[in-house]
C-alpha positions as CSV (number, residue, x, y, z in Angstrom):
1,X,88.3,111.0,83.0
2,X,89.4,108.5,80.7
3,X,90.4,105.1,80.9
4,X,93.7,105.2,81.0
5,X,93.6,108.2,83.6
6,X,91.6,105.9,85.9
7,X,93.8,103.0,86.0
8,X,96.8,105.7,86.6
9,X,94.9,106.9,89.4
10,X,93.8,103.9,90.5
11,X,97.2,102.0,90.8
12,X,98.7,105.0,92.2
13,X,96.0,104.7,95.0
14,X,97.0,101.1,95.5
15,X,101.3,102.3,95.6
16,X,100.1,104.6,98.4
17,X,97.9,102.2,100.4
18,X,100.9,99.7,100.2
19,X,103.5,102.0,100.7
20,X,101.3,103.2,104.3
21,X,101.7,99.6,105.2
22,X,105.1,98.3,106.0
23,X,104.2,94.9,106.0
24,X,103.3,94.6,102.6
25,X,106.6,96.1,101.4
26,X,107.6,93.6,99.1
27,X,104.5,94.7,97.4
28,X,105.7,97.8,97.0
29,X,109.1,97.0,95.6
30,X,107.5,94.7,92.5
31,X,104.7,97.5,91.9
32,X,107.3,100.3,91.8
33,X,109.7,98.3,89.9
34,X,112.1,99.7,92.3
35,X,114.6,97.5,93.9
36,X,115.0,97.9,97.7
37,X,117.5,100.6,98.6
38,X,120.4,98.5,99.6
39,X,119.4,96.1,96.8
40,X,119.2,93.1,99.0
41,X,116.7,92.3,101.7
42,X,118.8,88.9,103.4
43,X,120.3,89.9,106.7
44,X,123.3,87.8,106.3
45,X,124.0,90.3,102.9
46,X,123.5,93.3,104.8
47,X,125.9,92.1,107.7
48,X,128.4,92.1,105.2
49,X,127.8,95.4,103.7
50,X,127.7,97.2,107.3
51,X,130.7,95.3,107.7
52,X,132.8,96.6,104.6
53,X,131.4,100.3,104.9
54,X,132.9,100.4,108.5
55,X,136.2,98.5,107.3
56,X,136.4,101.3,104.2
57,X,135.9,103.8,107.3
58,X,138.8,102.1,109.1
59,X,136.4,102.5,112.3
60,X,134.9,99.6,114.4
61,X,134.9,95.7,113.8
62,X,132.1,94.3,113.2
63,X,131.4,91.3,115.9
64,X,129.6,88.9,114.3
65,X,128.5,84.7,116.2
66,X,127.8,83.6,112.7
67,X,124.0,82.0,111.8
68,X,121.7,81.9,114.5
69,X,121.7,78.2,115.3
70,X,118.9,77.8,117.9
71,X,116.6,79.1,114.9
72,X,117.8,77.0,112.8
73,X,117.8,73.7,114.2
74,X,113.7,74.4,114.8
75,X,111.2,74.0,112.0
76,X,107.7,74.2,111.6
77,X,105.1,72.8,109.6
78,X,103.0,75.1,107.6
79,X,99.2,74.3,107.6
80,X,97.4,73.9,104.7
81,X,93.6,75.6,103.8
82,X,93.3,78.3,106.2
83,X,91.9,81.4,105.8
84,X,94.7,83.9,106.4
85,X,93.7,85.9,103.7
86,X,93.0,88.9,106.4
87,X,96.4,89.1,108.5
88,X,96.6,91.3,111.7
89,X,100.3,91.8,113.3
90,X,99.2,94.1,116.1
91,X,99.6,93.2,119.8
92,X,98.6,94.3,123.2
93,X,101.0,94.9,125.7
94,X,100.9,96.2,129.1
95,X,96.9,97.2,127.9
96,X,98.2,99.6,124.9
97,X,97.7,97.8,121.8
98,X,100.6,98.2,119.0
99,X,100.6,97.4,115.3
100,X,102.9,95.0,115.1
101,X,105.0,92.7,117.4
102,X,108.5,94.1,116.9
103,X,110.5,96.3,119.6
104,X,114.0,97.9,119.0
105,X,115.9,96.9,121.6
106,X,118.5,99.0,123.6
107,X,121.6,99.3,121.6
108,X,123.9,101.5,123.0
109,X,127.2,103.5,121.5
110,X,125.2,104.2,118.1
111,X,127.3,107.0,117.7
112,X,129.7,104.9,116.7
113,X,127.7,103.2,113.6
114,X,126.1,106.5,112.5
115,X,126.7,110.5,113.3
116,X,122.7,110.6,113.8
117,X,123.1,107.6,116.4
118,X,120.0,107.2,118.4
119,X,118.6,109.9,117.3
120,X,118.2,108.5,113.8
121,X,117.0,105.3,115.1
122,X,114.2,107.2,117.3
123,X,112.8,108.8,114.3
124,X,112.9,105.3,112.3
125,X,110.7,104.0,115.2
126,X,108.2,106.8,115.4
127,X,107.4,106.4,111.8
128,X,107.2,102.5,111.6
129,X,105.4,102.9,115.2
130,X,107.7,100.5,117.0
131,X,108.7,100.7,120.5
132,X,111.8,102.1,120.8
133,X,114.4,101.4,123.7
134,X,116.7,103.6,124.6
135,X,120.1,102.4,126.3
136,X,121.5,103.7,129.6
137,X,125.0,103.2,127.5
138,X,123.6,105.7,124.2
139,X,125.7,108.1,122.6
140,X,122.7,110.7,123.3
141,X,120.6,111.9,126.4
142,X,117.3,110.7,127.6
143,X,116.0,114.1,126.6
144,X,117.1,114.3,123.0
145,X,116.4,110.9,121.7
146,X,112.7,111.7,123.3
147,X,112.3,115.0,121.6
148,X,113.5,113.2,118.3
149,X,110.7,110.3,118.9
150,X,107.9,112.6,119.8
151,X,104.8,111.2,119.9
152,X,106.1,107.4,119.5
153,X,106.5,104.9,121.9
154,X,109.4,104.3,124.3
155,X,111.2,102.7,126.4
156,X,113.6,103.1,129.1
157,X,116.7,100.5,129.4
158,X,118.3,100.8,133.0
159,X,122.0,99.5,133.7
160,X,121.7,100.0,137.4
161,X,123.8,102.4,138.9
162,X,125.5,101.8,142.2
163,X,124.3,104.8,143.7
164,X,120.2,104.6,144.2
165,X,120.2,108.6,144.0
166,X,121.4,108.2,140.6
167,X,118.9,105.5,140.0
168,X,116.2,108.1,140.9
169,X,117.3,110.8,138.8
170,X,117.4,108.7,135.9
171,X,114.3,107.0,136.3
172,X,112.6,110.8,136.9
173,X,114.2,111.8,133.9
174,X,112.8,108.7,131.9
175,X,109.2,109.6,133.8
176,X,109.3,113.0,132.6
177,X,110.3,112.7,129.0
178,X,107.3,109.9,127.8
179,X,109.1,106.4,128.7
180,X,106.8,104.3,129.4
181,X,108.2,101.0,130.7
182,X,111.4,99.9,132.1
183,X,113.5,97.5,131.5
184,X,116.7,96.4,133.3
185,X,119.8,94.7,132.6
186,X,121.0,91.7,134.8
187,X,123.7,90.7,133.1
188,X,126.1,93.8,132.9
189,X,126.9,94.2,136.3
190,X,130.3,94.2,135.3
191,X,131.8,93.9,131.9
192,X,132.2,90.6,130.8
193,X,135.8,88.4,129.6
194,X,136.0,89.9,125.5
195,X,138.9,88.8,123.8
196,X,138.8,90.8,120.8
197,X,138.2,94.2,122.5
198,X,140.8,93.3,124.9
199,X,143.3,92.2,122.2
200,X,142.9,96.2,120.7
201,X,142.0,97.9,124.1
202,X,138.6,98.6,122.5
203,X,136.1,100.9,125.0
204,X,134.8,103.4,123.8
205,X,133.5,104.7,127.0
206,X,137.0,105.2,127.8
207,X,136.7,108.2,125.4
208,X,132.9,109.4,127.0
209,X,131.4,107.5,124.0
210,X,128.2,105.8,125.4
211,X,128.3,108.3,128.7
212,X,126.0,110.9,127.3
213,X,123.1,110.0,130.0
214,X,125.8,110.0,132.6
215,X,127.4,113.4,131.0
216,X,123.9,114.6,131.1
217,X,122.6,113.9,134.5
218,X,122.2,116.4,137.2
219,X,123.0,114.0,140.4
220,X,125.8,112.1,138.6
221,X,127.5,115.1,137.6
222,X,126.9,117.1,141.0
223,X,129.0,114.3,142.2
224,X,131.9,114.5,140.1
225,X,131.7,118.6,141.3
226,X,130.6,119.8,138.3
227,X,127.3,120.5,136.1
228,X,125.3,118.8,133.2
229,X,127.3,118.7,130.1
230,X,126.6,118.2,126.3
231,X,129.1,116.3,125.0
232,X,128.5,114.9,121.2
233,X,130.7,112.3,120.4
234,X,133.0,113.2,116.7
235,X,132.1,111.2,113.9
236,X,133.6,109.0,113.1
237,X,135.2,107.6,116.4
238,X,139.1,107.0,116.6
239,X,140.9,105.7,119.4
240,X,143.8,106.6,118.2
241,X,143.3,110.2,117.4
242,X,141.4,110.8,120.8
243,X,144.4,109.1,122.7
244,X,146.6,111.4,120.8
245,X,144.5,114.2,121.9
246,X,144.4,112.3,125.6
247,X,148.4,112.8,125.6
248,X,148.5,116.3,124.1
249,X,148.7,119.7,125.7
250,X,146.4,122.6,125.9
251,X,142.9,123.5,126.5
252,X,141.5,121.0,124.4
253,X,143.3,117.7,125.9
254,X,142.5,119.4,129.5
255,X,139.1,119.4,128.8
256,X,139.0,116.2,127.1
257,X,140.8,114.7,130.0
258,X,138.1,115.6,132.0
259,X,135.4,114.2,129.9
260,X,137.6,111.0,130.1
261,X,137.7,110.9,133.8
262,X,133.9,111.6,134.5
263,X,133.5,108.5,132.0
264,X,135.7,106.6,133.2
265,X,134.3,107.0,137.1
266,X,130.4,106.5,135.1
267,X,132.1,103.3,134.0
268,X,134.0,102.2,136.9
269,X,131.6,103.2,139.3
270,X,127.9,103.6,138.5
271,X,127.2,101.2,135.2
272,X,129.5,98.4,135.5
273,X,130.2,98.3,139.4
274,X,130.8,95.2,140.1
275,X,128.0,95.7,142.4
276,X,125.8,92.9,142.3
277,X,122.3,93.3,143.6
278,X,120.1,90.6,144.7
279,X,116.4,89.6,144.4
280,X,115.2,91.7,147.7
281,X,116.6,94.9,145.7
282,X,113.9,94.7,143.3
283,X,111.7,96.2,145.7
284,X,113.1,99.3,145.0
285,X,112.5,100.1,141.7
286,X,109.0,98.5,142.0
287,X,108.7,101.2,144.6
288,X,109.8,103.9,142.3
289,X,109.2,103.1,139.0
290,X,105.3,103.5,138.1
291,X,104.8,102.1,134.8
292,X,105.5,98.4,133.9
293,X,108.9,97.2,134.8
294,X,111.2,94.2,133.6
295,X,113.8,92.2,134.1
296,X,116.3,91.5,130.9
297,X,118.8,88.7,131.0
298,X,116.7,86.3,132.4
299,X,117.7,82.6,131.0
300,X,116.1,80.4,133.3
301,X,112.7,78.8,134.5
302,X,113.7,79.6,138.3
303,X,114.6,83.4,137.6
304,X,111.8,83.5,135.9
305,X,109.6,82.5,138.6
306,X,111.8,84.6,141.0
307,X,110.7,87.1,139.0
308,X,106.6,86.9,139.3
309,X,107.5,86.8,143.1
310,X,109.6,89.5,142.6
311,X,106.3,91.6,141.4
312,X,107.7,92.8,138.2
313,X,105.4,93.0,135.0
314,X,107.5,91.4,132.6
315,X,111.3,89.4,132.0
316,X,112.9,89.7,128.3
317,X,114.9,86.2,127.8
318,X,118.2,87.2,126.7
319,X,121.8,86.3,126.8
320,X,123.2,89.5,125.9
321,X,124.8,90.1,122.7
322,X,127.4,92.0,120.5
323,X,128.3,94.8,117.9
324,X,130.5,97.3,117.3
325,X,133.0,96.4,120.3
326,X,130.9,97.4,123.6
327,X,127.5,97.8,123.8
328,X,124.0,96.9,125.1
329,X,122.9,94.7,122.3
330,X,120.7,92.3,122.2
331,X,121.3,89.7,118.9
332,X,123.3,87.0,120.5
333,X,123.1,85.4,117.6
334,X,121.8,81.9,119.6
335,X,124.8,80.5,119.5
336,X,126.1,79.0,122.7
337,X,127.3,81.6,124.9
338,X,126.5,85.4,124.7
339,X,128.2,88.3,125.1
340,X,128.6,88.2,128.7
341,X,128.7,85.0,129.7
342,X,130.8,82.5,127.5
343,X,128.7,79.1,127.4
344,X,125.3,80.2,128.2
345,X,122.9,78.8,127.1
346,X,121.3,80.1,123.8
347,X,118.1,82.1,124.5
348,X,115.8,80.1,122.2
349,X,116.7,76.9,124.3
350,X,116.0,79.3,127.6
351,X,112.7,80.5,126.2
352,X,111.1,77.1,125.7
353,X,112.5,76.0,128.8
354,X,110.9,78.9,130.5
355,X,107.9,78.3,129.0
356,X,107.5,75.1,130.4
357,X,106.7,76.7,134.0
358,X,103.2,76.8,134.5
359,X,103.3,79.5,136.9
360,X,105.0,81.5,133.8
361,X,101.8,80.9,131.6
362,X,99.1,81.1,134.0
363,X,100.0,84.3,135.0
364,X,101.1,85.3,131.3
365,X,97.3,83.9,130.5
366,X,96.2,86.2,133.1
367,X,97.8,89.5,131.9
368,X,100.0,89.8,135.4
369,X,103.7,88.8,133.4
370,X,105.0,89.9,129.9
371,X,107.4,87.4,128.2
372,X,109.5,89.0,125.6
373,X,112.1,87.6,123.6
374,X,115.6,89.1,122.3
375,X,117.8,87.3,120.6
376,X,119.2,86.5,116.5
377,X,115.9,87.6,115.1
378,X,116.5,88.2,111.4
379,X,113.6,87.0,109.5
380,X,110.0,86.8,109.9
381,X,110.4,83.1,110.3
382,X,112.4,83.8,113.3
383,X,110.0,86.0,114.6
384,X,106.6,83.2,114.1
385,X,109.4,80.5,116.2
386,X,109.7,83.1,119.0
387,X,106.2,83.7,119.4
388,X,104.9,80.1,118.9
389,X,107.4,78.9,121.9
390,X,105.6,81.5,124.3
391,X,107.1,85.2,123.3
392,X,104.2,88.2,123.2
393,X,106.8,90.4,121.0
394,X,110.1,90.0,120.1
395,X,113.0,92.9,120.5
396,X,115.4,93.2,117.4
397,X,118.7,95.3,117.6
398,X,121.8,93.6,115.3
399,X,119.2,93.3,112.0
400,X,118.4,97.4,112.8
401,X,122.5,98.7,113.4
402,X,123.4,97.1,110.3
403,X,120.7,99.6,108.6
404,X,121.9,102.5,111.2
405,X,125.0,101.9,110.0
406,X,124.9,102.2,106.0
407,X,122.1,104.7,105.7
408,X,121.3,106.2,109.2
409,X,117.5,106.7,109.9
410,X,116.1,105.3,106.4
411,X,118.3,102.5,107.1
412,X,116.8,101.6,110.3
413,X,113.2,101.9,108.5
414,X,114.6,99.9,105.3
415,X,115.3,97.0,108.0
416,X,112.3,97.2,109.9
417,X,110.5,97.4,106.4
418,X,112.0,93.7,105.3
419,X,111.2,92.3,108.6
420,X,107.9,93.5,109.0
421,X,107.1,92.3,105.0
422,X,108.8,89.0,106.0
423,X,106.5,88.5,108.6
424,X,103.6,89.1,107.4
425,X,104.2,86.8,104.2
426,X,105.1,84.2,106.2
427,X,102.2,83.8,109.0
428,X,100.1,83.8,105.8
429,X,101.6,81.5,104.1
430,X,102.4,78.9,107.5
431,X,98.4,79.4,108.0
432,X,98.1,81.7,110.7
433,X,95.5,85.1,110.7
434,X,97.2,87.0,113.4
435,X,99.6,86.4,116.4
436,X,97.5,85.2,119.5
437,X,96.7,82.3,116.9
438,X,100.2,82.1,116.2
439,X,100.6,82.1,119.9
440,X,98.1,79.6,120.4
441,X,98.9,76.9,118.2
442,X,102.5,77.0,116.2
443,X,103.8,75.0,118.9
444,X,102.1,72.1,118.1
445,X,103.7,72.6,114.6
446,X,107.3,72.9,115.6
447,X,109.7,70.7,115.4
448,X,113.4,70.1,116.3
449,X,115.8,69.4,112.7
């Protein structure tokens, strides 16, 4: 072979080993010469380009709380002459140890973004072996998006139905079809004040979008007198076509009106009760849920303790956040106030306030309690901040509908790529080997601006 044919080889060999590596995806995009596919890798760019293709689509708004400011107003300082020169992203949770520290959260209504929806974004997550979690309010059923993640991991997101036999059948369903953990919403019991999607009677629930795993539950739908039903939402959605439809006649608006009632009564009466359950409730879903269970929404250091008396596994600090109109999503940008609850305090603030509890850490030290954070992650420094304060991973879901939205399942990827690159640059460069020394001593190294 000659010389020439060797180095070919040989940098092809290194192209391959990079590109099997997400993290070193910067790498890749100088070796290859080849810019990244939406030729930018800053979130705030990317924002803006979801925002126009959906404007040029005349479909949903994108809701945007500007810069993350609870990021922002923290800095750290980067320590010098450390070996870092072998970095190692992976973490342990619940005993099952993952590559990397990054979860999709549970975004729901993706079928609005993308025609693939969650489906696209289970693939993404399988192939960048990230934990994906699937929303009570997605645009597909538990079964589906399962079969589209195959052998990756999962998780189940739980907006806690009114009716505990509904609650079973979901959480069976989740059982049977590989999810191994679940997590449920506080903060949804009802939908919060929204302005904007009040000022343009935005729901798209209204029209069975986000009611799939309602549509597609056995229980639910046996008591609404009727059967399991496969309803795929049209891409892309229009309120104003499917209220023209609504107000029609014929076959089709009767059996749209009856999608539209069985959402509406999912809505009204399951999801978003109004039925607010208390700390004794927990009990039953410890009762009936095997597998690690938390608690998402939780903002303060009392809850928090509430919670390891409460025997769950786990609490992901959130204040809720916002999209395309409604949905379960968790980038709430760390401004003041979140999508629920106007004023509330920003989730950065709530996890190092948490954190503070020494109950919290000694029984995070001892493996009993998982603290996750979800919130305005967008960069890798954002991610090192959340795990220095006290986080064990970090859930992502704005950064990963802005890919979802432009370029479906490689979009998802492309994003997960840039953070995952980001991250790893950056704990080398700050001086940190891998994220339990992250955990460990970045605190000592943060600062408020």
């Amino acid at each position: 072979m000659s010389d020439d044919n060797e180095g070919n080889a040989a940098q092809a060999a290194i192209i391959k080993a990079i590109r099997d590596d997400p993290s070193l995806y910067q790498h890749q995009i100088y070796l290859t010469q080849r810019p990244p596919i939406f030729q930018t890798v800053d979130m705030d760019k990317l924002e803006e380009l979801a925002a126009e293709k959906l404007r040029k689509g005349n479909r949903e708004r994108l809701n945007s709380f500007g810069k993350p400011y609870g990021f922002r107003q923290m800095e750290d300082y980067p320590r010098m002459m450390v070996d870092a020169t072998v970095r190692d992203l992976s973490v342990t949770l619940f005993g099952k140890k993952y590559p990397h520290p990054i979860i999709l959260g549970p975004v729901g209504v993706q079928g609005i973004a993308h025609e693939d929806a969650e489906l696209a974004t289970a693939r993404a997550a399988q192939r960048l072996k990230a934990i994906y979690t699937l929303s009570t309010a997605a645009s597909r059923s538990i079964e589906q998006v399962a079969n589209e993640n195959g052998a990756g991991s999962r998780w189940f997101q739980l907006y806690w139905p009114k009716d505990n036999a509904i609650t079973l059948s979901l959480l069976n369903r989740a059982k049977q079809n590989g999810y191994s953990a679940l997590v449920v919403t506080l903060d949804t019991i009802l939908l919060g004040w929204r302005p904007e999607d009040l000022k343009i009677n935005y729901l798209p629930f209204i029209h069975g979008v986000g009611c799939q795993i309602g549509f597609s539950d056995p229980v639910f739908m046996t008591k609404c007198n009727s059967i399991p039903m496969d309803v795929v939402p049209t891409f892309p959605y229009d309120p104003e076509t499917l209220n023209t439809l609504a107000a029609g006649n014929g076959p089709k608006t009767e059996e749209f009106k009856k999608i539209m009632e069985i959402a509406i009564r999912w809505l009204k009466d399951e999801v978003t009760s109004g039925f607010f359950r208390t700390w004794s409730d927990v009990g039953f879903l410890r009762t009936s849920w095997e597998g690690p269970l938390l608690l998402k929404g939780i903002q303060s250091l009392e809850d928090a303790e509430k919670a390891i008396d409460a025997g769950v596994d786990g609490i992901v600090v959130s204040n809720h956040g916002m999209f395309f109109g409604f949905s379960e999503f968790p980038d709430s940008e760390e401004l003041s106030g979140g999508r629920q609850v106007d004023g509330a305090i920003g989730s950065l603030d709530a996890l190092e306030r948490i954190m503070k509890s020494s109950r919290v850490r000694e029984a995070q030290k001892t493996g009993k309690f998982t603290v996750l954070f979800d919130s305005g992650i967008r960069t890798g420094s954002d991610i090192l901040k959340a795990l220095g304060l006290g986080a064990q991973a970090v859930l992502v879901g704005r950064s990963y509908m802005y890919g979802l939205a432009l370029q479906g399942q490689e979009g998802v990827e492309e994003v997960l790529k840039i953070l995952l690159s980001d991250l790893n640059a950056t704990m080398g460069l700050a001086g940190y080997k891998d994220i339990e020394d992250v955990r460990s001593n970045l605190l000592h190294h943060l600062v408020r601006a």
